[in-house]
C-alpha positions in Angstrom: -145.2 -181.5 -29.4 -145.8 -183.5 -26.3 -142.6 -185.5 -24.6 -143.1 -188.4 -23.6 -144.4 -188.5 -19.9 -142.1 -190.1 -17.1 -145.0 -191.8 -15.7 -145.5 -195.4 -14.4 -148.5 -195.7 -16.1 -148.3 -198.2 -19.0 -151.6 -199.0 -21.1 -151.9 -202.7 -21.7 -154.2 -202.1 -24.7 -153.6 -198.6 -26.2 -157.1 -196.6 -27.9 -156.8 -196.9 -31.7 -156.0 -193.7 -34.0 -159.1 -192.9 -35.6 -160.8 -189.1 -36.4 -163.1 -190.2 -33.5 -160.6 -191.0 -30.7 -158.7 -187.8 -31.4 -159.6 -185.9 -28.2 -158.7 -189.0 -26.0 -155.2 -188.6 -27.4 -154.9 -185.0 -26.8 -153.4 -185.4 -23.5 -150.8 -187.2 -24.1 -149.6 -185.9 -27.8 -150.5 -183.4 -29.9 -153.0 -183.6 -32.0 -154.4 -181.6 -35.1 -156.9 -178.8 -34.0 -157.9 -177.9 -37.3 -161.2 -179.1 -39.3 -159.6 -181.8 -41.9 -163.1 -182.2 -43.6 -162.5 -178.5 -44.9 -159.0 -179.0 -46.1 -158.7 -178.7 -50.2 -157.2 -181.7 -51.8 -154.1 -179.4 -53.5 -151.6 -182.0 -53.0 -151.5 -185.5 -54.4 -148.1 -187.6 -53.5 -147.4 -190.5 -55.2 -145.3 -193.0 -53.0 -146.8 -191.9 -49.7 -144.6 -194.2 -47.8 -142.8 -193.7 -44.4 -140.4 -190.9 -45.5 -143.1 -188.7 -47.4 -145.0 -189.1 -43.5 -142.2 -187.5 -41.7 -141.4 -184.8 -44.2 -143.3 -183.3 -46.9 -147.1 -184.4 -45.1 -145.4 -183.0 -42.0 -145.1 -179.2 -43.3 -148.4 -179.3 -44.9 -150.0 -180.5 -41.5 -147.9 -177.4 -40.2 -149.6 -175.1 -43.0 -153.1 -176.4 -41.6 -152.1 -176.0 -38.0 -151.0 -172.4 -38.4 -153.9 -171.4 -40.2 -151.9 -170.2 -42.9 -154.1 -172.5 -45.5 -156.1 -174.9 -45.7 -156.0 -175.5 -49.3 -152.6 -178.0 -49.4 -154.9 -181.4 -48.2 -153.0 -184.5 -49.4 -154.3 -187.4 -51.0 -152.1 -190.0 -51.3 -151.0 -192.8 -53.7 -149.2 -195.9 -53.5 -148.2 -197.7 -57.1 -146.9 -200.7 -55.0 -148.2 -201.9 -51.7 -152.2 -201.9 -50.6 -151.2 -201.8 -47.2 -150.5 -198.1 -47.5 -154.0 -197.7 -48.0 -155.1 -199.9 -45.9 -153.4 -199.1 -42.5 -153.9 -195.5 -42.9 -157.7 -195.7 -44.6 -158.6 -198.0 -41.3 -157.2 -194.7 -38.9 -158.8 -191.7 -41.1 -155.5 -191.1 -42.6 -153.8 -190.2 -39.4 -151.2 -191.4 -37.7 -148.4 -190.5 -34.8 -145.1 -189.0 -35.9 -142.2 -190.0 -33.1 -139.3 -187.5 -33.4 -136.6 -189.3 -31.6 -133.2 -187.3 -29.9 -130.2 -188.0 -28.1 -132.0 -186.9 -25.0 -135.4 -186.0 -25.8 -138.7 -188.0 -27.7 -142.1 -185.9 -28.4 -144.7 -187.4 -30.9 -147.7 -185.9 -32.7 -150.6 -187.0 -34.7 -150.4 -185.4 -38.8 -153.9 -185.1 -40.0 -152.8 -183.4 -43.8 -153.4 -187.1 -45.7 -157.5 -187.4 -46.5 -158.0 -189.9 -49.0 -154.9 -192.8 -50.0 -155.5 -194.8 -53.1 -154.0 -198.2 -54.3 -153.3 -197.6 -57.8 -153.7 -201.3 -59.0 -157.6 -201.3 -57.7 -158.7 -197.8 -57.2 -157.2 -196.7 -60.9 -160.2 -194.4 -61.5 -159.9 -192.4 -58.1 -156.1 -191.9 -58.9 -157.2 -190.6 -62.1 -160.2 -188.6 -61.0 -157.9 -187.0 -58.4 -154.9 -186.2 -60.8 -157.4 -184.2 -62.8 -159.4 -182.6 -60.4 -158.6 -178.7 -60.9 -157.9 -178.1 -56.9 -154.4 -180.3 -57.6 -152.1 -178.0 -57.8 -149.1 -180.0 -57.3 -148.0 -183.9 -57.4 -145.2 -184.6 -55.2 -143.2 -188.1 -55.5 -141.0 -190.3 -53.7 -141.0 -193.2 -55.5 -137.1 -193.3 -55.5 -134.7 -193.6 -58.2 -135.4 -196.8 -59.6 -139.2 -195.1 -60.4 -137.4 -192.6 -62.5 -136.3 -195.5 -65.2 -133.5 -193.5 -65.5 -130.1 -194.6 -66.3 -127.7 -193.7 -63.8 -124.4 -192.8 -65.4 -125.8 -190.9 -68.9 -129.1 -190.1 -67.5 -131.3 -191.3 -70.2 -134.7 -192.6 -70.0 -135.0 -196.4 -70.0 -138.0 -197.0 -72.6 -137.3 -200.2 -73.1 -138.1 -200.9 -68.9 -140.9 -203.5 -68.8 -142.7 -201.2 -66.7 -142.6 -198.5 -69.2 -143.8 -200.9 -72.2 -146.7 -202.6 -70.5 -147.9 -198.7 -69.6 -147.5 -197.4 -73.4 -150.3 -200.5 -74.1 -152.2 -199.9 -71.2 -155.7 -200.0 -72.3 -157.6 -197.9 -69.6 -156.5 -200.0 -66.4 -153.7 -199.4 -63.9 -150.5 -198.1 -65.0 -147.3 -199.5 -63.7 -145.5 -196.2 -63.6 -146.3 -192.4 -62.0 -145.4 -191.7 -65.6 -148.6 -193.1 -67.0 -150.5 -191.6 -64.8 -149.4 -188.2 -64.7 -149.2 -188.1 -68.8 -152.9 -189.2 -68.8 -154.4 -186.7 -66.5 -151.6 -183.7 -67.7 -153.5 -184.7 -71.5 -156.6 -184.9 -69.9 -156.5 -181.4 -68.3 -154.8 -180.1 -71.3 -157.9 -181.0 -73.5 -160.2 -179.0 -70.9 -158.4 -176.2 -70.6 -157.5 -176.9 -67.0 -154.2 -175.3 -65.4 -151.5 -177.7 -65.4 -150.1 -179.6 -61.8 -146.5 -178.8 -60.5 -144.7 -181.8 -60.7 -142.6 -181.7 -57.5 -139.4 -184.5 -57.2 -138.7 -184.9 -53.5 -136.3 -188.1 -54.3 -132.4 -188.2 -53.9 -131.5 -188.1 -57.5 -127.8 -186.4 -59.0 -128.2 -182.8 -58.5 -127.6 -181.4 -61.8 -130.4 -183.5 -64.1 -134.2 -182.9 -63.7 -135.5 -186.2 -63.3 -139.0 -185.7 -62.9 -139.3 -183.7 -66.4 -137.1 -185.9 -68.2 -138.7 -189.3 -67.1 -142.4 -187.8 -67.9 -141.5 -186.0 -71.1 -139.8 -189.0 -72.6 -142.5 -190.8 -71.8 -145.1 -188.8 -72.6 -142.9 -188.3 -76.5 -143.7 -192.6 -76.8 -147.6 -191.8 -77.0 -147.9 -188.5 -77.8 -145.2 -185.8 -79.2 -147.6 -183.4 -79.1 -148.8 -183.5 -75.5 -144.5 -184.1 -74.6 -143.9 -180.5 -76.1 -146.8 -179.2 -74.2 -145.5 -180.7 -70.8 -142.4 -179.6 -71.5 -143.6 -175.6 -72.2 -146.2 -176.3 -69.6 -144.9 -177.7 -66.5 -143.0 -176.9 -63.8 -140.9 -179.3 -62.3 -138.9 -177.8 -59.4 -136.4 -179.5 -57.9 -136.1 -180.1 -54.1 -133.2 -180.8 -51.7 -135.5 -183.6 -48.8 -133.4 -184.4 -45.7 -134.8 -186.5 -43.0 -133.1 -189.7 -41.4 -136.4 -191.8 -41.4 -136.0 -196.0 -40.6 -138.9 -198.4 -41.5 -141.5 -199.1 -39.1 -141.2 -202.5 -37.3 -143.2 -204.0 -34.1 -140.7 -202.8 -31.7 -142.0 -199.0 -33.3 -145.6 -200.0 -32.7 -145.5 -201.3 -29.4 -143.1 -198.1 -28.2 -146.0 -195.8 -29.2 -148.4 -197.6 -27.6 -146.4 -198.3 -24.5 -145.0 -194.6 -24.2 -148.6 -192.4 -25.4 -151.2 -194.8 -25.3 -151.6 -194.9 -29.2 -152.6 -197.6 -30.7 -151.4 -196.6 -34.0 -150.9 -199.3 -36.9 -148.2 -197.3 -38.7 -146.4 -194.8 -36.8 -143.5 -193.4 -37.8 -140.4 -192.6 -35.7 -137.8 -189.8 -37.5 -135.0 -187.9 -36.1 -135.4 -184.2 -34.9 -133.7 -182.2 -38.0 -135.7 -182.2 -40.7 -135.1 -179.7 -44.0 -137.0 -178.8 -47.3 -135.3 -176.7 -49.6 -137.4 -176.1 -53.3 -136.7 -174.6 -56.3 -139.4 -171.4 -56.3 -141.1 -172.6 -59.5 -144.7 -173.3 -60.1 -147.1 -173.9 -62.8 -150.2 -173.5 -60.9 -149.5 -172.2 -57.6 -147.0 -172.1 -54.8 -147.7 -173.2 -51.1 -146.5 -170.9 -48.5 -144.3 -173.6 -47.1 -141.8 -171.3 -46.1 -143.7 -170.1 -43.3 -143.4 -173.3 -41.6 -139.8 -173.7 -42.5 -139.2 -175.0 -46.0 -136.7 -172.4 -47.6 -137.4 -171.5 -51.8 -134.3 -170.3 -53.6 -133.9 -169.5 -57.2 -131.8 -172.9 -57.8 -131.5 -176.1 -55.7 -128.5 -177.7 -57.3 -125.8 -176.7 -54.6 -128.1 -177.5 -51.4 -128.6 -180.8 -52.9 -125.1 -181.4 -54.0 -123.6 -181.2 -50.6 -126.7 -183.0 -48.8 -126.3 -186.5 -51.5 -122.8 -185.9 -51.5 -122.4 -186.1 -47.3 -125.7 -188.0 -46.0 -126.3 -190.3 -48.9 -123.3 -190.8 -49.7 -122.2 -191.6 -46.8 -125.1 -193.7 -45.9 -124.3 -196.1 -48.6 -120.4 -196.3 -47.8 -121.5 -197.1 -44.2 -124.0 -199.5 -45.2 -121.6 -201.7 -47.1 -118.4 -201.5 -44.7 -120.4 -201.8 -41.4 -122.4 -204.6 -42.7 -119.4 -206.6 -43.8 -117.9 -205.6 -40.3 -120.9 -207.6 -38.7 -123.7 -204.6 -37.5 -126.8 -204.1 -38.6 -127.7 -200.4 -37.7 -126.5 -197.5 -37.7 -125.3 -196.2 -33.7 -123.9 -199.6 -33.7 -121.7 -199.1 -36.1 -120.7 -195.6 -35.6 -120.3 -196.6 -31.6 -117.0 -198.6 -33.3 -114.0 -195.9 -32.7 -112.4 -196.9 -36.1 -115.7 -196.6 -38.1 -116.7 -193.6 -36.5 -113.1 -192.4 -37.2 -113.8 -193.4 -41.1 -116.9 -191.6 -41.1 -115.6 -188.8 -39.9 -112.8 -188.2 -42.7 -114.7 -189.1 -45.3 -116.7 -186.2 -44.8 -114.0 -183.5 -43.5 -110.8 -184.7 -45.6 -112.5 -186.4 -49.1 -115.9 -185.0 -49.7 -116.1 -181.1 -48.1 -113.5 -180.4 -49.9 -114.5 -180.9 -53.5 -118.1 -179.3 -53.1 -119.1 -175.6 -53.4 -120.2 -172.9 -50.5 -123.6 -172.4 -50.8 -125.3 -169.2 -49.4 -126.7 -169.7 -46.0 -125.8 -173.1 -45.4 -123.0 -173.6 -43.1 -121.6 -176.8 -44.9 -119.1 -178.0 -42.0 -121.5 -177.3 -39.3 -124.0 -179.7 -41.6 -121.1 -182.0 -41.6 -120.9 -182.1 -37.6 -124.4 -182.9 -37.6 -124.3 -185.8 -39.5 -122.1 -187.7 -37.3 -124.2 -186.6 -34.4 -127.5 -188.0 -36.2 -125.6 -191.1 -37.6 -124.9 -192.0 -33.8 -128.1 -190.9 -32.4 -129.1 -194.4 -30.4 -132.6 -193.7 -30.2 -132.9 -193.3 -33.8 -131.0 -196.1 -35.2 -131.7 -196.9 -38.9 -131.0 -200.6 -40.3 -128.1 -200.7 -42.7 -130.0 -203.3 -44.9 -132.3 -200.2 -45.4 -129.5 -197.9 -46.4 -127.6 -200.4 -48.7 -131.1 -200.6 -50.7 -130.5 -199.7 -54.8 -126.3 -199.7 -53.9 -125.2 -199.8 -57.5 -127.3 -196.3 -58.1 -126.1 -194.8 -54.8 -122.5 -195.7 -55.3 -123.0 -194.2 -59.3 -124.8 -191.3 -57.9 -123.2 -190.3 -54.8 -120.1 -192.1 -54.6 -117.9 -192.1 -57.3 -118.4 -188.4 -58.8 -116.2 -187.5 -55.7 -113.7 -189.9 -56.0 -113.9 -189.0 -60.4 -113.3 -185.3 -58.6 -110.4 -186.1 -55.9 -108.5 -187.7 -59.0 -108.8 -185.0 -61.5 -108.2 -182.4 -58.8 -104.9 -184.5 -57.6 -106.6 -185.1 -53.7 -107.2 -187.5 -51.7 -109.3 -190.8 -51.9 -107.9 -193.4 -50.5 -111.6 -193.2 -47.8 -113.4 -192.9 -51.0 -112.1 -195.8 -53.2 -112.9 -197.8 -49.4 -116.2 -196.8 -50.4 -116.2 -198.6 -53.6 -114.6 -201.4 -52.5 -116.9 -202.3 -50.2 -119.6 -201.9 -52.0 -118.1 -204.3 -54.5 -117.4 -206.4 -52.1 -121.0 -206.3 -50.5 -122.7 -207.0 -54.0 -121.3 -210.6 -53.8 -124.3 -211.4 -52.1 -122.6 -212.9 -48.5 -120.4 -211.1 -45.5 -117.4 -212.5 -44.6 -118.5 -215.6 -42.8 -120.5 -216.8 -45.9 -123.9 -215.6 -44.4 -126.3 -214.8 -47.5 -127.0 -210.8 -48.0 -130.3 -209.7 -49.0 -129.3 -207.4 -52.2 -132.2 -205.5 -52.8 -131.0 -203.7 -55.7 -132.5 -203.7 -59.6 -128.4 -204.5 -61.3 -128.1 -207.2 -58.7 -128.4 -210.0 -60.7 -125.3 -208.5 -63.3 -123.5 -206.9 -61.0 -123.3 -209.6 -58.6 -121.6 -211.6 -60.9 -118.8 -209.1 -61.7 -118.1 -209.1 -58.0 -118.4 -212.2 -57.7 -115.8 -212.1 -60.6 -113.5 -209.3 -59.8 -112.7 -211.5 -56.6 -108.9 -210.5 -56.9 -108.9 -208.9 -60.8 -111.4 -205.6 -60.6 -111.2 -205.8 -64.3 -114.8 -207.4 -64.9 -116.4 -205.0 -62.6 -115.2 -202.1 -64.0 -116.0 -202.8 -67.4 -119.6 -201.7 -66.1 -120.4 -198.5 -67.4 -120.5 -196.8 -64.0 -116.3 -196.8 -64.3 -116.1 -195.2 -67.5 -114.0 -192.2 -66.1 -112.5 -194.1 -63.8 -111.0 -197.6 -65.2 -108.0 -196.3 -67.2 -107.0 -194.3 -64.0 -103.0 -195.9 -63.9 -103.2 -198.0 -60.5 -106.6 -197.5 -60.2 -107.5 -201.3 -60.8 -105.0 -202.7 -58.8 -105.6 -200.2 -55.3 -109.0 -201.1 -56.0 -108.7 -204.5 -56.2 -106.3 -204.6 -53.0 -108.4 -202.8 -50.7 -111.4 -205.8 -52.0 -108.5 -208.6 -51.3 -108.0 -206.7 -47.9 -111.2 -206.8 -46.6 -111.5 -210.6 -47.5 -108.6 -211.6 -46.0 -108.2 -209.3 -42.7 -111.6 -208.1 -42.2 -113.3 -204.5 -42.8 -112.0 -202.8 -39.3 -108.1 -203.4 -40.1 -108.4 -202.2 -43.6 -110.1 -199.2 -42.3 -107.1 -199.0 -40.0 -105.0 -199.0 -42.7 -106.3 -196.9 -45.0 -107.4 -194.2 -42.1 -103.1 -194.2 -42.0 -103.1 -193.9 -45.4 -105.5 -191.1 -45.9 -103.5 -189.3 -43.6 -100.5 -189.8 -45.5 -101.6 -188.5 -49.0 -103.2 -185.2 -47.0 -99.6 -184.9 -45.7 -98.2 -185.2 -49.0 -100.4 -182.6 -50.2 
């Protein structure tokens, strides 16, 4: 990949991506060499949004580059927004992928995504392609709310709007991946066509399988017969995905164009490390994707136990606490000695601790890494982005530690922080009133046990969530405290406080 060149040339008006302006970008980044007209569509991704375009299209441009194969093409889908398709339709399906360092920024131009489709208008291409033998495997990252699965007992929500109007659908768009996929799985089914892989590259709880439990239960409310052959059928590996990825904004846009001439509509600007670990099984065929450095093992669970655990769950504790603190991104927050202090014994003193060695993965160097990628200040990711579906993150990554720590008699004092100001956050304003944008599908309920539990916890932890939790003795009332504390003396001296207190109990111990 190219770095960006310390020159004082700046283009006022950069050349626009396109298949045809290719070579007039070569100087400057690097671009695909390959012939993308002879790539095999194998690959359809539903949710081909900015994350899937720094990781998973990013090894199957690598597979093309190498010369490995040339038959893991990627067409992608987007249930939700028609500017997916038409940003990257209007550039060939290309764009530039920034990978931004501490010290160092090199950008290059993925050419693995042909054809993108709107679901809502272009139903019949997302069908056609779904079914069309050379798919070998659908890949999603439509995130856990796409899953209609309920956080805390894992089961199927087929009651979800979503999920009703697609059980009635009568030929048109589906609202769901799950309508699709059960369509074209019966369709190929009935022609005697090999079943897809269905491949889950979403942060979900690392001991369910989303992916097969989300499209067999749907697939049982139309047909019982075509949910047991799914279910014999298809593979459905599960995947550990790490990539710190922010949304695109203007600032994005114009840096590309000002720094490598590219004119690029929707670039996407990632950090460095990127990881893909799958589960090695396949119903119709495996990509060699660990010859450009995605690593198959016989079971996933552990990878992606310590990754949600550390990086997500961290994400979403940082999120709340730094937001309430006043910052809005990342570096910012983690430049703040006490939060960086927090950040840093949640992971080492709360978290490590409770999860299991995995083979080959060095789990405190991982650990050192996050805090270097959390501060990275060319790469800073809004918190508004990471406090996105809260209630599910805290469920999911949050409080099966802290339910841990307490059984196991360890420290949590950092942990129950966590929760607190989350609950805190999901009363919808910060500290001096200012509204907060809670983008989050139990906002509405959940708000209003905050909003309740303003010095009594009790309404909040009547949600389900808190079932092992709430008859914890004290728990309530610590829990409540550290929610009063951060009202009445602000997020950094509670921090303070409870940094002195986490030291304490490890003392104690």
């Amino acid at each position: 990949m190219f770095d960006v060149i310390p020159s004082p040339w700046r283009p006022k008006n950069g050349v626009p991506l396109s298949e045809a302006t290719l070579q007039l970008h070569a100087t400057r980044v690097d671009v695909p060499t390959y012939d993308r007209s002879a790539l095999c569509p194998g690959v359809v991704h539903i949710g081909a949004g900015n994350f899937h375009r720094a990781h998973q299209a990013v090894y199957f441009d690598d597979l093309a580059r190498s010369g490995i194969s040339n038959r893991w093409g990627v067409t992608g889908v987007s249930l939700h927004s028609p500017d997916v398709k038409d940003l990257l339709s209007a550039q060939d399906g290309l764009y530039t992928v920034v990978q931004r360092g501490h010290d160092r920024q090199t950008a290059r131009v993925v050419g693995s995504i042909g054809a993108v489709h709107y679901a809502p208008s272009d139903g019949a291409a997302v069908r056609a392609a779904l079914a069309d033998p050379q798919t070998r495997i659908v890949s999603l990252t439509i995130t856990d709310n796409g899953y209609f699965l309920n956080p805390v007992t894992d089961e199927f929500d087929a009651e979800h709007p979503d999920v009703r109007a697609d059980l009635i659908a009568p030929g048109g768009g589906y609202a769901t991946a799950w309508g699709y996929l059960a369509e074209a799985l019966d369709r190929r089914r009935r022609a005697g066509v090999a079943p897809f892989t269905v491949l889950c590259c979403d942060n979900i709880a690392a001991d369910t399988r989303p992916a097969r439990t989300a499209l067999v239960s749907f697939a049982a409310l139309k047909n019982p017969g075509l949910a047991r052959w799914i279910d014999t059928h298809v593979a459905f590996p599960s995947t550990m995905v790490d990539r710190i990825t922010p949304q695109t904004s203007k600032s994005e846009r114009k840096f590309v164009e000002q720094a490598f001439g590219v004119a690029d509509n929707w670039p996407v600007v990632t950090e460095p490390h990127r990881q893909w670990v799958i589960e090695d099984s396949f119903s119709n065929g495996r990509p060699p994707l660990d010859e450009v450095g995605a690593e198959f093992v016989a079971d996933v669970r552990d990878h992606k136990l310590v990754k949600t655990r550390l990086l997500n769950g961290t994400h979403i504790a940082l999120a709340c606490l730094a937001t309430l603190a006043g910052y809005q991104r990342t570096d910012e927050a983690m430049r703040d000695n006490v939060i960086f202090a927090y950040v840093e014994k949640l992971l080492g003193d709360e978290v490590q601790p409770l999860l299991p060695a995995v083979p080959g993965m060095n789990t405190p160097e991982y650990r050192g890494t996050l805090l270097e990628r959390l501060s990275n200040p060319r790469m800073s990711d809004q918190l508004s982005r990471l406090a996105r579906r809260g209630t599910n993150k805290i469920a999911t990554f949050v409080l099966p530690s802290l339910q841990e720590a307490i059984a196991q008699g360890r420290p949590h004092t950092l942990l129950l922080l966590a929760v607190a100001g989350w609950a805190r956050y999901m009363r919808g304003h910060d500290l001096k009133g200012r509204k907060l944008r809670l983008e989050d599908s139990q906002a509405i309920p959940v708000a209003r046990l905050a909003n309740m539990a303003r010095r009594n916890p009790d309404p909040l932890l009547g949600h389900e969530m808190f079932a092992e939790v709430r008859g914890v003795p004290g728990f309530a009332e610590r829990l409540g405290a550290m929610i009063a504390d951060i009202d009445e003396r602000g997020v950094v001296p509670t921090l303070r406080e409870a940094l002195r207190n986490g030291e304490r109990e490890l003392v104690a111990r």
